[in-house]
Backbone bond lengths (Angstrom), bond angles and torsions (degrees), N, CA, C in turn:
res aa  C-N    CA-C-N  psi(-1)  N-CA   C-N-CA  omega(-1)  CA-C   N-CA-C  phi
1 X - - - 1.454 - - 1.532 109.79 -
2 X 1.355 117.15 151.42 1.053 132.48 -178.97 1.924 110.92 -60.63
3 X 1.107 103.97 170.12 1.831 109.00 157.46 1.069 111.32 -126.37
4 X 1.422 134.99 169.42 1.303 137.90 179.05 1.711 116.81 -155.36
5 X 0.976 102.14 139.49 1.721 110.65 179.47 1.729 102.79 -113.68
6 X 1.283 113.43 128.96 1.569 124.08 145.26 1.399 141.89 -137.41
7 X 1.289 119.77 139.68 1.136 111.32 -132.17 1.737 96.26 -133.91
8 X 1.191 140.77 123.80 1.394 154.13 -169.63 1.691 100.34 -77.42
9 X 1.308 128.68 117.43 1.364 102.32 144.02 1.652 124.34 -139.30
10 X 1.333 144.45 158.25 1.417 155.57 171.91 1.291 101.02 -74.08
11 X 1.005 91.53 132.15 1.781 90.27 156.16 1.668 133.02 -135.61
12 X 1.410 136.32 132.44 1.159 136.61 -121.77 1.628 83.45 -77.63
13 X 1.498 111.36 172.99 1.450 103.79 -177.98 1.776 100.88 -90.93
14 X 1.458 100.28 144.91 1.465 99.27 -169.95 1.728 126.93 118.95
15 X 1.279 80.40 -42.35 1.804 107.69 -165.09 1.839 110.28 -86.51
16 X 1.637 121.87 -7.34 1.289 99.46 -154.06 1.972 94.64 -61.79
17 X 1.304 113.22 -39.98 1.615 110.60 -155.77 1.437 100.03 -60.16
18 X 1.420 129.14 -34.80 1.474 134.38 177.07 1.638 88.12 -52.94
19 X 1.362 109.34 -64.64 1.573 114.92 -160.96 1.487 106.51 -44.48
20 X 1.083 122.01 -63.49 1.843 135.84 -164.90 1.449 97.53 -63.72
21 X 1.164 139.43 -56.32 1.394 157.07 169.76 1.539 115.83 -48.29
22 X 1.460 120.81 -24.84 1.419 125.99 168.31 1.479 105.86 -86.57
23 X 1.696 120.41 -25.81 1.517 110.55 179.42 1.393 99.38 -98.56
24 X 1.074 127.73 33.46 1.470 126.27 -172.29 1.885 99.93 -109.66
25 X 1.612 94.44 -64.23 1.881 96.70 164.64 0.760 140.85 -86.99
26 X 1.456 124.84 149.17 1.742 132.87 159.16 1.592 89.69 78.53
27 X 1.397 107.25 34.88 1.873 98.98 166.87 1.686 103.39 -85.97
28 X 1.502 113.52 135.35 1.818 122.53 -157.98 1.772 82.52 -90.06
29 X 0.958 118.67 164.24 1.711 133.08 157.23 1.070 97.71 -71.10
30 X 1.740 110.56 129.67 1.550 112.29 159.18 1.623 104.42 -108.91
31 X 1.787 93.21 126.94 1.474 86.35 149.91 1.804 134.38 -41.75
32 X 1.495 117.16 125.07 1.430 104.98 156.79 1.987 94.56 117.26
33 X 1.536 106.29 -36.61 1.531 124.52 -154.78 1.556 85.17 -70.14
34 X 1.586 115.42 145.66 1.398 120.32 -171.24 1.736 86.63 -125.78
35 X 1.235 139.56 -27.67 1.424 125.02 -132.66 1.101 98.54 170.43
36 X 1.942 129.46 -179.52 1.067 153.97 133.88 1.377 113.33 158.37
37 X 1.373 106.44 -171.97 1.692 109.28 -148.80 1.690 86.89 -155.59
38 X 1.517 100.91 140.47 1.395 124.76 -165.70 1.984 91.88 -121.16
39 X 1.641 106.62 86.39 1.856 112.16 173.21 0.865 115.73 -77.19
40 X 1.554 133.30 150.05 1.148 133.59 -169.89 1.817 79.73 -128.24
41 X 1.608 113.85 103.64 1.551 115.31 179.64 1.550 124.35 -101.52
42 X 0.995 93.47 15.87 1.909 112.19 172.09 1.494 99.92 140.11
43 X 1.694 107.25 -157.34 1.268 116.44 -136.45 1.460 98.72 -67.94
44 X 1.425 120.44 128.55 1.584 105.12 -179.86 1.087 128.64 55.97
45 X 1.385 129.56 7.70 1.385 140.61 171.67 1.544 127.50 -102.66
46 X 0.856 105.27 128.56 1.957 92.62 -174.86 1.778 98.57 -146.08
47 X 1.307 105.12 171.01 1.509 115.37 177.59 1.619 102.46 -142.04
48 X 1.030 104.92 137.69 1.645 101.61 157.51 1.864 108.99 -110.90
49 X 1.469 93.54 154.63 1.575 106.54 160.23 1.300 119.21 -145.94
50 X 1.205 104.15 139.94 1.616 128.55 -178.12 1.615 109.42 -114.46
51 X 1.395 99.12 145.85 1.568 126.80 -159.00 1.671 80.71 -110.18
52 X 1.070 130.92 148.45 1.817 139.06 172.36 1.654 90.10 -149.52
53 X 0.965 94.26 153.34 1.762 117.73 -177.00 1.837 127.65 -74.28
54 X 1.739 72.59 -34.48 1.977 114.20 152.95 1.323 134.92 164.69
55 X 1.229 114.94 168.43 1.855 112.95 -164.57 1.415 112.33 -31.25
56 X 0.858 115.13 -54.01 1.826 132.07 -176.81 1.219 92.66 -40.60
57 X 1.911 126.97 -84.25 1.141 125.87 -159.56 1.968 105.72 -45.54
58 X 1.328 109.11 -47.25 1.087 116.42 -158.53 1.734 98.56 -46.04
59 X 1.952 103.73 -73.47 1.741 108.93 178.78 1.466 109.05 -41.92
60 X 0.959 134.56 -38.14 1.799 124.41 174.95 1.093 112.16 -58.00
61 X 1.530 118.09 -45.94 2.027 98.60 -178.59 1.971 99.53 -75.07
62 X 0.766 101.49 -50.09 1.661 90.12 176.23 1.487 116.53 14.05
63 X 1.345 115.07 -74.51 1.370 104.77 165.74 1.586 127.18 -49.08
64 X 0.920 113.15 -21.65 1.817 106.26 -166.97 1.521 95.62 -92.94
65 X 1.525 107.98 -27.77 1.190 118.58 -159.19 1.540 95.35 -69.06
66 X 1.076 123.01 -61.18 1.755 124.20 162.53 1.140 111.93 -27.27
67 X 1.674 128.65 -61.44 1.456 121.63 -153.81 1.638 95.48 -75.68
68 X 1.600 131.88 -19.47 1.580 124.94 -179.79 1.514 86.75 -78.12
69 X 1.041 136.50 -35.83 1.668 132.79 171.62 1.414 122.70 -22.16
70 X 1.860 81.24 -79.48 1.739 109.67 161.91 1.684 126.15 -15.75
71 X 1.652 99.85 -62.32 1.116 112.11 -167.23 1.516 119.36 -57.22
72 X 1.615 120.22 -26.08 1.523 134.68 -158.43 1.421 100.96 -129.42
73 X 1.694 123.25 8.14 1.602 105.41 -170.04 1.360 103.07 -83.12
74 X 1.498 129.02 -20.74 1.809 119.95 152.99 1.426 132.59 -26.86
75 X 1.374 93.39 -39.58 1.641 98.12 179.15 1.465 101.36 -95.58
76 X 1.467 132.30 1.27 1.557 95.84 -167.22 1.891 94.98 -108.20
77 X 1.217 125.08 -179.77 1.482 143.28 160.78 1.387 130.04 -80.35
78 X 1.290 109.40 139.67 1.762 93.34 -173.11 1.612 97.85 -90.88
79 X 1.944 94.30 138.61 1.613 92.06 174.53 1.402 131.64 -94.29
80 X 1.307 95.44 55.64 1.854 106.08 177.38 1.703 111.20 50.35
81 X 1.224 102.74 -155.37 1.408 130.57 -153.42 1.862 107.53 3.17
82 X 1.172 119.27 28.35 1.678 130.68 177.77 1.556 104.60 92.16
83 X 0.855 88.99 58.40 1.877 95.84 -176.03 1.528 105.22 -104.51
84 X 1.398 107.83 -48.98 1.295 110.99 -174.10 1.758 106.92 102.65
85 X 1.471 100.12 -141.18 1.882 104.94 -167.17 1.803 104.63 -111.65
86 X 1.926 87.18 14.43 1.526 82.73 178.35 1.526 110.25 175.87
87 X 1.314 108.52 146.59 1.599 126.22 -146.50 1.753 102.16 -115.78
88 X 1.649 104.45 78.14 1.451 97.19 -179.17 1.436 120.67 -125.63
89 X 1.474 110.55 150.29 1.645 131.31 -153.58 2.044 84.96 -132.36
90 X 1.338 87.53 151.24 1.491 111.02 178.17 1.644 103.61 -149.11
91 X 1.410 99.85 166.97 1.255 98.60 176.50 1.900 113.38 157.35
92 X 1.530 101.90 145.87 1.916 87.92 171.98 1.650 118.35 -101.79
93 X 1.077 78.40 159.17 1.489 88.05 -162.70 1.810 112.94 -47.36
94 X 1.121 128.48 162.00 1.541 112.80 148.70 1.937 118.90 -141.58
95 X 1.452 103.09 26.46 1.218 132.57 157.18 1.303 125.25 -165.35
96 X 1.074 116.05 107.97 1.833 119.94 164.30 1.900 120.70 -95.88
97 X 1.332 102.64 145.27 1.338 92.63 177.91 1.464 99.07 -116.56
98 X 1.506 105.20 154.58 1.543 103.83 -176.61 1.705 117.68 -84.56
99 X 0.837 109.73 -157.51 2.210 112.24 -179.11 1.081 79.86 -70.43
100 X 1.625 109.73 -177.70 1.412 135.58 164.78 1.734 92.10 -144.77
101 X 1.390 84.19 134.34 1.939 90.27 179.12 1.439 95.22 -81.46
């Protein structure tokens, strides 16, 4: 089974095109990374998720995964209660469903 990371973020008002445009460049190849999708889930809100091949691959980019962090945490908001500039869950799968034609 797959693993997957998703990750909550705010974004300051002003900032989304900085925001979308910072995950757009200088993204490194991660070993393990199959996929993912950059949501835009209402006002200033977005999530990304990443598909990893498995947990392992996933905790190894971790680091890089921060420094593409780095690059855009200007534009994002802190999400209160000690969260920081971002709301992230990991985990492997324990059901996947396949396409549907």
């Amino acid at each position: 089974m797959h693993a997957y990371n998703v990750v909550r973020f705010r974004v300051k008002p002003g900032m989304e095109d900085a925001f979308v445009d910072g995950q757009r460049v200088g993204t490194e190849p991660f070993i393990g990374f199959e996929g993912g999708a950059l949501v835009k889930t209402g006002d200033r809100t977005y999530c990304f998720i990443g598909v990893w091949e498995n947990f392992d691959r996933l905790a190894a980019a971790r680091p890089a995964m921060i420094g593409m962090l780095d690059k855009v945490r200007s534009t994002l908001e802190d999400q209160g209660n000690g969260l920081g500039v971002t709301d992230p869950v990991s985990g492997e799968a324990v059901l996947e469903y396949p396409p549907t034609a």
